[in-house]
C-alpha positions in Angstrom: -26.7 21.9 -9.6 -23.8 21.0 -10.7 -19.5 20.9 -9.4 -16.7 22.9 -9.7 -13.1 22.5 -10.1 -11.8 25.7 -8.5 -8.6 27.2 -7.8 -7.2 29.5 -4.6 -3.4 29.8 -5.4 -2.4 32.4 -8.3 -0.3 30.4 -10.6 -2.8 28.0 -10.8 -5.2 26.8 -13.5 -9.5 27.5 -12.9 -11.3 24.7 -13.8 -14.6 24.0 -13.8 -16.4 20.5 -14.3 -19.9 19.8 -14.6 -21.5 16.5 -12.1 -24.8 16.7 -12.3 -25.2 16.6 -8.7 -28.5 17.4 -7.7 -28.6 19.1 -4.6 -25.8 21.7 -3.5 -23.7 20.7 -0.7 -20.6 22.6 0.7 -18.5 20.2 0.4 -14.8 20.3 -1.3 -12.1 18.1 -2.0 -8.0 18.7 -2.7 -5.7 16.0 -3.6 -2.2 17.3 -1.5 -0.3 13.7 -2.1 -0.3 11.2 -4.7 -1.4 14.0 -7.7 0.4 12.3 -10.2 2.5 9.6 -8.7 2.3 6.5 -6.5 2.7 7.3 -2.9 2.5 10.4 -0.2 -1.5 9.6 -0.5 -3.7 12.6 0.9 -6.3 13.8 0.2 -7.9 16.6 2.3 -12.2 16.4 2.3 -14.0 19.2 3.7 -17.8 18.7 4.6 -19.6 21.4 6.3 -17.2 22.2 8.8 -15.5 19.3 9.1 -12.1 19.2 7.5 -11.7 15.1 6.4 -7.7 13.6 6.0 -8.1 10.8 3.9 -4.9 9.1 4.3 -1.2 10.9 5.1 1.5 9.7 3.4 5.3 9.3 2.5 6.9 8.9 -0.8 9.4 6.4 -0.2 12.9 8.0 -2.8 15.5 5.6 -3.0 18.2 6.3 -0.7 16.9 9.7 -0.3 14.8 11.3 2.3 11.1 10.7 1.8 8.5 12.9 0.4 5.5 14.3 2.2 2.4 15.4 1.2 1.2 19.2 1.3 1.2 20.1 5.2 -2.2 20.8 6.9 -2.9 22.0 10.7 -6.2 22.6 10.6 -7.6 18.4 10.5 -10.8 17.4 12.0 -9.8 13.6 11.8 -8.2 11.2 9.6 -9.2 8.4 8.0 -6.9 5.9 7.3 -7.3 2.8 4.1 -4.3 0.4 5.7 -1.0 0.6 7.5 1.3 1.1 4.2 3.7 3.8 4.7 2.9 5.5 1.5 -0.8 6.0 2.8 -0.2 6.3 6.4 3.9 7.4 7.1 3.1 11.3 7.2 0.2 11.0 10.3 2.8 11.2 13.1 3.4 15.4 11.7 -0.1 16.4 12.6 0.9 15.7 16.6 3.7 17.7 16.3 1.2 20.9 17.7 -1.7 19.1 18.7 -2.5 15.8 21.0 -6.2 15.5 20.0 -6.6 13.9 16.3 -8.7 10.7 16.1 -7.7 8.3 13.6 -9.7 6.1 12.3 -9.4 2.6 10.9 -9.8 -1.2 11.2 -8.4 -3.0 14.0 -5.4 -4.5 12.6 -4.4 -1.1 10.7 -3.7 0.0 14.0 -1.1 -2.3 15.3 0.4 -3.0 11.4 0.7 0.9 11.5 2.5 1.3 14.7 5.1 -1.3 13.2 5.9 0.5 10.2 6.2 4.3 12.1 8.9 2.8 14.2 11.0 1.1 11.6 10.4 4.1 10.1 12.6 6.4 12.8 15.2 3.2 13.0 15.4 3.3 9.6 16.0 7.7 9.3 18.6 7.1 12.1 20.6 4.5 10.2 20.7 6.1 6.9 21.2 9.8 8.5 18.5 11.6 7.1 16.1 13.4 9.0 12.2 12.4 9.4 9.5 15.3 10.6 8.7 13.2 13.7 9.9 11.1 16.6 8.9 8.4 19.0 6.3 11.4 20.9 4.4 11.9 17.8 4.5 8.4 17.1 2.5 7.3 20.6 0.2 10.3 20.3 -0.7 9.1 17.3 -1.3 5.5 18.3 -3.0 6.9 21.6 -6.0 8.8 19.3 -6.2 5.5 17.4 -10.0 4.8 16.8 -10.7 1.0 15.8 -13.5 0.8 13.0 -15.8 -2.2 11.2 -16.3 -3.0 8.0 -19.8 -2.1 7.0 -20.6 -0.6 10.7 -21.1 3.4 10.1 -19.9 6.1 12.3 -19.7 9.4 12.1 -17.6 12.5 12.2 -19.9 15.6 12.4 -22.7 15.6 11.0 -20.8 13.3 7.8 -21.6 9.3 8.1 -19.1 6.9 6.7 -18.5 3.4 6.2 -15.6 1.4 5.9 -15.9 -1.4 2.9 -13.3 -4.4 3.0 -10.5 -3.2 0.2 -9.1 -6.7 -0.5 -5.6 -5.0 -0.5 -3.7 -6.1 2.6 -5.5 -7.5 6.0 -7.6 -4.9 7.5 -7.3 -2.2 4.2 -10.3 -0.5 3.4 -12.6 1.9 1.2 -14.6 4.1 2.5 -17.8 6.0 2.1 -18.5 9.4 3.0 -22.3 10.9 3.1 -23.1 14.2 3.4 -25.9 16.1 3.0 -27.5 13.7 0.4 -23.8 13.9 -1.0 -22.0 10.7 -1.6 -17.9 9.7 -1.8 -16.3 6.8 -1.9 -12.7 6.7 -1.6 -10.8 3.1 -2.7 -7.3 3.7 -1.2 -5.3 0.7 -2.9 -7.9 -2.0 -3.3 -7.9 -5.1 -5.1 -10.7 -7.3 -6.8 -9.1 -10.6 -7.4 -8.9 -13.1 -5.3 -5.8 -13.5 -3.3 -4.9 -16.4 -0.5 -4.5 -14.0 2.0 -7.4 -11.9 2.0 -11.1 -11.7 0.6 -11.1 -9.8 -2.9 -12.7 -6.1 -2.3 -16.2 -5.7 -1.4 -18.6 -3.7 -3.8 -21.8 -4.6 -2.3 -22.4 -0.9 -1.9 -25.2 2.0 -3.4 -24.3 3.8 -6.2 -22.0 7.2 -5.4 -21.6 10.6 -6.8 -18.0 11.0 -6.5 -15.4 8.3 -7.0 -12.0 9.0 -5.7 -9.8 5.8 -6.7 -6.3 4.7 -7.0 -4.9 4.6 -10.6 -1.8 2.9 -9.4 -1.8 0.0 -12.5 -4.3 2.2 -14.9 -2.5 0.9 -18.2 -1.4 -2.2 -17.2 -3.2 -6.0 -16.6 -1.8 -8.8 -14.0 -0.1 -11.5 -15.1 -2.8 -14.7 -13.9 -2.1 -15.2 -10.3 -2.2 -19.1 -11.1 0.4 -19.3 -13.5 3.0 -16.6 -11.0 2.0 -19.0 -8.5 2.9 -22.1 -10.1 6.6 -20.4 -11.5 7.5 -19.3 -7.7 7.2 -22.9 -6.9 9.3 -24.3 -9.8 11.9 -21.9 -8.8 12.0 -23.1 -5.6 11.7 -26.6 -5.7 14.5 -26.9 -8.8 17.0 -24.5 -6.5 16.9 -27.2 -3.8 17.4 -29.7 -6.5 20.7 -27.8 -7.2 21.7 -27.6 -4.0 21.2 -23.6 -3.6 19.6 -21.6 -1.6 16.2 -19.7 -2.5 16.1 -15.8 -1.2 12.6 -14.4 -2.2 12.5 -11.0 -1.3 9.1 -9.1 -0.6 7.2 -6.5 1.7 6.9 -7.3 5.2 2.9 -6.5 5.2 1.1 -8.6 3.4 3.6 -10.0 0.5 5.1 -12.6 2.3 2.3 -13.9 4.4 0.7 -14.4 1.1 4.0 -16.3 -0.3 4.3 -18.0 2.6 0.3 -19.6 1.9 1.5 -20.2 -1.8 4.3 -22.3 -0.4 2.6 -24.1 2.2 1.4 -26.2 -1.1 5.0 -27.8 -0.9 5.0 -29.3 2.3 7.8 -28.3 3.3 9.9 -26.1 6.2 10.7 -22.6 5.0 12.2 -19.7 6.7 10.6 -15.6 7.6 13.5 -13.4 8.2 13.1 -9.5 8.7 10.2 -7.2 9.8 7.7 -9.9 7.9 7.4 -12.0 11.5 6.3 -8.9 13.6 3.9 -8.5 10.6 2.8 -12.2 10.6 2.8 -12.1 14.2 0.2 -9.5 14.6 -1.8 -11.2 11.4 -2.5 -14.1 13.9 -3.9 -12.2 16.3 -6.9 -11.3 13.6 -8.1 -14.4 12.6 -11.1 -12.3 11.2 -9.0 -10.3 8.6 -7.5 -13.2 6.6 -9.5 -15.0 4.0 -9.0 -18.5 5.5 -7.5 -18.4 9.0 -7.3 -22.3 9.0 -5.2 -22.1 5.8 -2.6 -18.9 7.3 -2.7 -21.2 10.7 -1.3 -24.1 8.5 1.1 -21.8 6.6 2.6 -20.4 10.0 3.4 -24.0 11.2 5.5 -24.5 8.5 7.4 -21.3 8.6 10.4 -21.0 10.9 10.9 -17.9 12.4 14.6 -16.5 11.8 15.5 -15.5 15.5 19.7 -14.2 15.4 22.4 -14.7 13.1 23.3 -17.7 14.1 20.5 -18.9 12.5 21.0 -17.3 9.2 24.6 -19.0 9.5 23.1 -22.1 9.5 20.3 -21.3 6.5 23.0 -20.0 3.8 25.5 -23.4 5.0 22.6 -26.0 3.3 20.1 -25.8 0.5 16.8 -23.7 2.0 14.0 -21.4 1.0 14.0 -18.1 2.8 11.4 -15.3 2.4 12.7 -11.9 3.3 12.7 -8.3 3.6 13.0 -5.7 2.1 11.3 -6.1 -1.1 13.0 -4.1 -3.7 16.9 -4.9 -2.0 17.4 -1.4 -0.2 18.3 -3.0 2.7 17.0 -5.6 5.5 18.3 -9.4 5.8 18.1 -9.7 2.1 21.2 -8.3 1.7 23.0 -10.7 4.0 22.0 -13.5 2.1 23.1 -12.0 -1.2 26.4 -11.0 0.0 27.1 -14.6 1.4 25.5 -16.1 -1.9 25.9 -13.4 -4.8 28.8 -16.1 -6.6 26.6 -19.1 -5.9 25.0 -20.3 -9.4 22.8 -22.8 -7.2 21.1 -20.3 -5.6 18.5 -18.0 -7.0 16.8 -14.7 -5.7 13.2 -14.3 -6.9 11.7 -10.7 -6.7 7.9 -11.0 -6.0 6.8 -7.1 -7.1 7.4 -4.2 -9.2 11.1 -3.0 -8.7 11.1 1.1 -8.2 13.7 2.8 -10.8 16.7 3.9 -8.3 16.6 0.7 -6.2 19.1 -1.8 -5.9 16.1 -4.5 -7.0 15.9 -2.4 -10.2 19.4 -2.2 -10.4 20.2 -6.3 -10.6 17.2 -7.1 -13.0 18.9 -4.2 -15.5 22.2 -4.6 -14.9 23.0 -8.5 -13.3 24.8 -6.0 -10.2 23.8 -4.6 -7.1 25.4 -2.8 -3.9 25.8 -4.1 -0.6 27.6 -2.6 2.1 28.6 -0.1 0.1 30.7 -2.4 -2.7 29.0 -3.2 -6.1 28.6 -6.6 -7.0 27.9 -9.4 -9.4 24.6 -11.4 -8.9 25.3 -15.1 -10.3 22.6 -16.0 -8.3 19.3 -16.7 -11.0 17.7 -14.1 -10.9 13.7 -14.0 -11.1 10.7 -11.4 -11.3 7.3 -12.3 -10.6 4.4 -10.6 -9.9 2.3 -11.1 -6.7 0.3 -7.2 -6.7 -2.4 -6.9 -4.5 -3.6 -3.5 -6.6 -6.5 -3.2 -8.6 -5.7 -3.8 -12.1 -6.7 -1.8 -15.3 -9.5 -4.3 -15.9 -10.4 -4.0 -11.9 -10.5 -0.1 -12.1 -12.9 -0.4 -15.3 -15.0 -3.1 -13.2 -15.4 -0.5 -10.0 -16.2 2.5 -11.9 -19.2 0.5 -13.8 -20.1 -1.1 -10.4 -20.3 2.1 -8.3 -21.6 4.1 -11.3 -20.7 7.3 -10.4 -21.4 11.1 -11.7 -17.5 11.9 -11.2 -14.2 9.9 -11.2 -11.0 11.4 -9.6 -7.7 9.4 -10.3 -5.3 9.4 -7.9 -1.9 7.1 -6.9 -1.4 7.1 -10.4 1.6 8.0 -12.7 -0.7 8.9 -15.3 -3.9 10.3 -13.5 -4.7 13.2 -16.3 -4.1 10.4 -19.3 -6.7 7.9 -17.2 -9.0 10.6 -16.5 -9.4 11.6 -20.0 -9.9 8.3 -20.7 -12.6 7.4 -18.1 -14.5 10.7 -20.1 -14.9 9.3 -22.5 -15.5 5.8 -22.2 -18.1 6.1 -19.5 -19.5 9.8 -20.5 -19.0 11.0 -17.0 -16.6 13.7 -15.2 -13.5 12.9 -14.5 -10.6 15.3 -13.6 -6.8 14.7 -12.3 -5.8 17.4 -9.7 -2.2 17.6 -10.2 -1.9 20.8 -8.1 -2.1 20.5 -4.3 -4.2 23.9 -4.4 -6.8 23.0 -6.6 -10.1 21.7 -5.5 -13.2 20.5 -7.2 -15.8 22.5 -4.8 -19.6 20.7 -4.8 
């Protein structure tokens, strides 16, 4: 028998898309975040009569209120890849009308999730905009926390799934859904290089019918992880040459613990500043979710921990390397150490990911300038990009799709899902559709 693409709401399109599947199962899928754009991930499976959240996520707009996916009230359970905000920031709405979800997820995802929800709401209250939940929703959500293993199943209903390492951040993973001789896998962000921090993803796994997979870097390759590795350490060892201080900005989960093991190479005292030591700190208590704990061990003995101002008093006063939220510049300690060091030719500021059009980050690579505390200024600081993504790139998409071999591919967390669909027609000869309307879903 084979799929269809069909379509509820009035206005929009009916589709229909032939799979080959050889068994009819009532199963549908809708894609109500992350159609055609990176973040808000969600993406509602219903098996039987279980209704499946895969993910529920924010869109993070630059200094703007967030976005959130399409809203659901009728969930049997989510299921959720990693802690990121743009795959788990929208979870806390559900318990707005209901105390009883179970979410489920690795260990680590958990307490990395809890983290990120409340610096959310800190966050909402200091830039005055509002967010669809509070602290209650928050602890209800933590409180019907369900801790999974990789490669253990267990089931929702009468649907089995399994949770595959990801390689994306400590504790991120894919996951496969069976059904009725039906089979999903869904990648949330995953990654198949190596990385220091974590093990690349895990594809040890039987073919599937339907591939549901992040499209996030579709159309573009990583630079060689070697070679970024080798410039962040030039930059850091010839700014303490000059006598200047060395800001490298990142994420607080995941980015800069992997920094942090890239400049553990040196040999030499560094500083962790901003929500990256609550993230680090919680990374230490899972020695089983980092590729070499020994290595991360090592790496935390030679970070100092930024404790009050004071400290960062001293660290701007002498030449030092300090590794620091947030990643793009829209706020966080970064910007203290800019606006004491913005005039200082010494020092440099090294960026260690893709800069989002609207931030500040974006901002000073185009422009030299940035705003902070509300004034605009001039960056003499020297300025760096480098890229340290933990997403799959174009190459690692191709790779997964041959490896899993599947009847259908559905792009998602892409900019260009429809453009990388068409293209996976017709390189591979298989199925594959963009949803880019919250209403439409491919029914099996």
């Amino acid at each position: 028998m084979g799929g269809a693409i069909k379509s509820n709401f009035p206005a929009g399109p009916l589709r229909e898309v032939s799979i080959g599947v050889l068994n009819m199962s009532k199963i549908s899928i809708r894609v109500l975040g992350a159609n055609t754009e990176v973040g808000r991930s969600a993406i509602m499976i219903q098996a039987g009569d279980r209704r499946i959240l895969m993910d529920y996520g924010l869109k993070l707009v630059p200094k703007k209120e967030p976005l959130y996916p399409e809203e659901v009230d009728d969930v049997d359970a989510v299921i959720l890849s990693h802690a990121h905000v743009d795959h788990s920031g929208a979870i806390p709405t559900l318990f707005r009308k209901r105390d009883d979800v179970p979410i489920y997820g690795v260990d680590i995802t958990g307490d990395l999730m809890e983290l990120l929800l409340y610096d959310s709401i800190k966050v909402a209250k200091r830039r005055g905009y509002h967010l669809r939940y509070g602290p209650k929703e928050v602890r209800k959500a933590l409180e019907n926390y369900r801790s999974i293993e990789y490669r253990v199943p267990f089931r929702i209903g009468n649907v089995r799934v399994t949770a595959y390492n990801a390689g994306h951040i400590p504790g991120s993973a894919m996951f496969r859904l069976e059904f009725d001789g039906f089979s999903i896998l869904y990648t949330g962000d995953f990654n198949l290089r190596r990385s220091r921090l974590v093990p690349p993803a895990d594809v040890n796994m039987p073919k599937v019918d339907l591939l549901i997979t992040e499209s996030t870097y579709a159309f573009r390759e990583h630079p060689p992880r070697e070679g970024q590795e080798r410039l962040l350490k030039r930059i850091v060892l010839e700014t303490m040459k000059r006598g200047g201080l060395s800001v490298i900005a990142g994420f607080a989960i995941g980015r800069l613990a992997e920094i942090s093991l890239v400049l553990s190479d040196l040999n030499m005292k560094f500083f962790l500043d901003g929500m990256a030591k609550k993230s680090a700190r919680i990374t230490e208590e899972y020695r089983d979710r980092v590729r070499n704990f020994r290595e991360f061990r090592r790496a935390m003995e030679a970070t100092v921990f930024v404790k009050n101002w004071k400290v960062r008093r001293k660290i701007v006063n002498k030449p030092s390397v300090v590794l620091t939220t947030s990643g793009m510049l829209e706020g966080g300690p970064v910007h203290f150490y800019l606006k004491e060091k913005h005039e200082d030719e010494r020092s440099s500021i090294t960026l260690t990911g893709y800069q989002i059009e609207g931030t500040e980050g974006r901002k000073l690579l185009e422009t030299g300038e940035m705003t902070i505390d509300e004034e605009n200024v001039e960056v003499n600081m020297r300025v760096s990009q480098l890229n340290f993504s933990a997403h799959a790139s174009r190459s690692n998409l191709l790779e997964l799709i041959k490896l899993v071999s599947p009847d259908m591919v559905v792009p998602v967390h892409g900019e260009e899902t429809e453009r990388f669909a068409k293209e996976i027609k017709e390189t591979f000869d298989i199925a594959s559709v963009s949803l880019e309307d919250p209403y439409e879903e491919i029914r099996i």
